[in-house]
C-alpha positions as CSV (number, residue, x, y, z in Angstrom):
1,X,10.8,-1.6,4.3
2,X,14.4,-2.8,3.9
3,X,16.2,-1.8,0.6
4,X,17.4,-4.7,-1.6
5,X,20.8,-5.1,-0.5
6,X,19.9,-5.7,3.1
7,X,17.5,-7.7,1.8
8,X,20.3,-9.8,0.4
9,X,22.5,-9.8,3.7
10,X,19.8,-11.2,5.3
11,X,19.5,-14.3,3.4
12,X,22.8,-14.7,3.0
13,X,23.6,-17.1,6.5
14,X,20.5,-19.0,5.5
15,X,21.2,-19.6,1.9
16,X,24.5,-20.7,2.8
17,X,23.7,-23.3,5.0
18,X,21.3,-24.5,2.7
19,X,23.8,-25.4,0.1
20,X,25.8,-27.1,2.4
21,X,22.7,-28.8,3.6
22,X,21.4,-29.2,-0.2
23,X,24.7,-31.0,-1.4
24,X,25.3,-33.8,1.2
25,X,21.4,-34.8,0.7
26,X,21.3,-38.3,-0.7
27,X,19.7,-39.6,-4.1
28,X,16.6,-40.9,-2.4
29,X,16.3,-37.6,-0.2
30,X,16.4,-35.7,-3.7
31,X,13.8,-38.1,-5.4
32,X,11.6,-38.0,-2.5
33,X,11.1,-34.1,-2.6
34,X,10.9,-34.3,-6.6
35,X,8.2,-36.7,-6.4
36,X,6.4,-35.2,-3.1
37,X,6.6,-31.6,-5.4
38,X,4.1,-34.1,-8.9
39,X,1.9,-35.1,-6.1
40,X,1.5,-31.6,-4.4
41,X,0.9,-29.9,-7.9
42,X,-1.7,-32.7,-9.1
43,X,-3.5,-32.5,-5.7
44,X,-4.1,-28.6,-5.6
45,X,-4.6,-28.2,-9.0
46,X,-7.7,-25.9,-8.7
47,X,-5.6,-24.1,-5.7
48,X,-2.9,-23.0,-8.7
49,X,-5.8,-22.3,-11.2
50,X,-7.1,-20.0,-8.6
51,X,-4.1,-17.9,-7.6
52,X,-3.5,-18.1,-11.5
53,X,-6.9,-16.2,-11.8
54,X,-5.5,-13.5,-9.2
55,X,-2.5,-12.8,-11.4
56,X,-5.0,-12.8,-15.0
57,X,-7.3,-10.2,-13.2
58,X,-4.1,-7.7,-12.8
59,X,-2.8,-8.4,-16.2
60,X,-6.2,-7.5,-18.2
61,X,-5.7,-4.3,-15.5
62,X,-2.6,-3.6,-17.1
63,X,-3.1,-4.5,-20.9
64,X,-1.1,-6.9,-21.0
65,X,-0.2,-7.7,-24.9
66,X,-2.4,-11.6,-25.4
67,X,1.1,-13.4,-25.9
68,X,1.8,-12.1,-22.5
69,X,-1.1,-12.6,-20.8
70,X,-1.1,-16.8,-22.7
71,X,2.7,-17.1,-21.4
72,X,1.3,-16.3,-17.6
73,X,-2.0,-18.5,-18.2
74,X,-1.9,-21.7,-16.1
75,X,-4.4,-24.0,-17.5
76,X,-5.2,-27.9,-16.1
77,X,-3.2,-28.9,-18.9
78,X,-0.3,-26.6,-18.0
79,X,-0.2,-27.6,-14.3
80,X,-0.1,-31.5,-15.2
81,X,2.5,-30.7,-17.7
82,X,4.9,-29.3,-14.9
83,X,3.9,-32.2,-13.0
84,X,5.0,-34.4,-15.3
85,X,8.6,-31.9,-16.2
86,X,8.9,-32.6,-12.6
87,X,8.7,-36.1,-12.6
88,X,10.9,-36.2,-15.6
89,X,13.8,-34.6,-13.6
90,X,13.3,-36.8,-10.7
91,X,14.2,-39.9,-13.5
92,X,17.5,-38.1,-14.4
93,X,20.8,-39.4,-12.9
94,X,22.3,-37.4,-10.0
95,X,24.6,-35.1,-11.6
96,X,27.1,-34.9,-8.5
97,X,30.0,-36.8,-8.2
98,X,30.3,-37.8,-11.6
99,X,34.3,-37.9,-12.8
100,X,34.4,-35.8,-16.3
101,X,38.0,-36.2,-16.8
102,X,40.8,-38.3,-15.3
103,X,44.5,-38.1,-15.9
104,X,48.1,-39.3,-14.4
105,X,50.8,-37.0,-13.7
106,X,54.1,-38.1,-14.8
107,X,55.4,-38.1,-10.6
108,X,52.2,-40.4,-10.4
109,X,49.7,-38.1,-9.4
110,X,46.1,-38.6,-10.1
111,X,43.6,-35.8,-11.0
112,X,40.3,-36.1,-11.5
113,X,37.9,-33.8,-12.7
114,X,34.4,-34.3,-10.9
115,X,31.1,-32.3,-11.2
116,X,29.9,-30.9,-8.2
117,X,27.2,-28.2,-7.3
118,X,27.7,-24.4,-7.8
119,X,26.2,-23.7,-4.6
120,X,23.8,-21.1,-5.0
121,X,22.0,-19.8,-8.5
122,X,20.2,-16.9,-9.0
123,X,17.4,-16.4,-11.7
124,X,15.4,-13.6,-12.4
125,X,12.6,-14.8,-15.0
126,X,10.0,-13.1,-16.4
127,X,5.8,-13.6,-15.9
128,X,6.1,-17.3,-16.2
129,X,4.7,-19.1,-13.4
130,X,6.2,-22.8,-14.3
131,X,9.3,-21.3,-14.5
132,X,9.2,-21.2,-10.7
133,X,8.7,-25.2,-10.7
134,X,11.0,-26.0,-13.6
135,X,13.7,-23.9,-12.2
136,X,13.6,-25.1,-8.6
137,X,13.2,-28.9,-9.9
138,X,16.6,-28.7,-11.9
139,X,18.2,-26.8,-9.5
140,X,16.8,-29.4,-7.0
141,X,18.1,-32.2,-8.9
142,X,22.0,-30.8,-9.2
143,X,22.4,-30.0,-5.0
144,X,22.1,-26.2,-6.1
145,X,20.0,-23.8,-4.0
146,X,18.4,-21.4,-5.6
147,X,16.8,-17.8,-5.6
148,X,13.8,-16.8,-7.8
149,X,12.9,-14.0,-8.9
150,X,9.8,-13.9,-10.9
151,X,7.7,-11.4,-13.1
152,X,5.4,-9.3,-10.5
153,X,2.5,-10.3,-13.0
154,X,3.0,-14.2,-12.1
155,X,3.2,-13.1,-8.1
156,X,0.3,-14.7,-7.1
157,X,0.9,-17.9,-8.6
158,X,4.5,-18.4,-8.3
159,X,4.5,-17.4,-4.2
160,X,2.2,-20.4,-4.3
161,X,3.7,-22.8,-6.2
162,X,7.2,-21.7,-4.5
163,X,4.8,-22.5,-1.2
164,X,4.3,-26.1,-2.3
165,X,7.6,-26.1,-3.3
166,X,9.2,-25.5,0.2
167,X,6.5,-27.4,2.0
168,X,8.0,-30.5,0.0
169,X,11.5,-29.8,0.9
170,X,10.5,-29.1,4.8
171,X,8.7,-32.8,4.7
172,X,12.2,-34.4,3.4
173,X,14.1,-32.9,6.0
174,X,15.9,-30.0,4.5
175,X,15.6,-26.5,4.8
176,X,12.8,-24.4,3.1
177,X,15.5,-21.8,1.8
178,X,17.0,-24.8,-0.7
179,X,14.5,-22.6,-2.9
């Protein structure tokens, strides 16, 4: 088993490329995973549910406090709810490209100020499965790539809703390690 750093090294090229890959993707390109990702959740629904149950079984194991164990539960409900967080990203402008501030140098120089993407985020999140859906969405959205790092209580559920998620980025034509 490799230790964590060359762990890191050795998804360092492929991040990389991602970001590149992730940034020069156009607004339709974007929308198209976004909206691929509400239809994948909606369609394995009792998949998620099922994983979920995985992940419920090793929290009553481990006494998990009943705030805990409600924060990891991933109900019908909860599932169309990401769905529809997801859908609401896909409706938000493209938050590339847009000029924040704009001045004129006294020689005649113009600056601009324009959002662009970091490149690549890193989150480590606790037992919260729809964190791996509403994290990947925004991050998605903005041209960032990103690396999550959930709770090993959600680990069932989120390795398949991260899954789903890079099936839908594979299907638009960009590469799986976006996410």
């Amino acid at each position: 088993m490799q230790d964590k750093a060359s762990f890191v090294q050795s998804i360092r090229a492929d991040v990389k490329s991602a970001a590149f890959m992730l940034s020069q993707a156009e607004d339709g390109q974007v929308t198209s995973v976004l909206n691929d990702l509400v239809l994948a959740l909606e369609g394995v629904r009792e998949n998620v549910i099922a994983q979920n149950k995985i992940d419920l079984e090793g929290a009553s194991k481990k006494n998990l406090s009943p705030a805990m164990i409600d924060r990891l539960t991933l109900t019908s409900e909860r599932i169309q709810a990401m769905a529809q967080s997801v859908r609401d990203i896909s409706l938000l402008e493209n938050p590339c490209g847009k000029i924040l501030e704009e001045w004129t140098r006294p020689n005649g120089l113009k600056i601009q100020k324009v959002s662009v993407p970091i490149g690549v985020l890193g989150m480590i999140y606790e037992s919260r499965p729809n964190v791996t859906i509403d994290a990947a969405a925004l991050a998605i959205k903005s041209r960032n790539v990103i690396i999550l790092r959930g709770g090993s209580e959600s680990y069932h559920s989120a390795s398949f809703l991260h899954s789903l998620i890079q099936e839908c980025l594979e299907k638009n034509h960009l590469p799986k390690e976006c996410v």
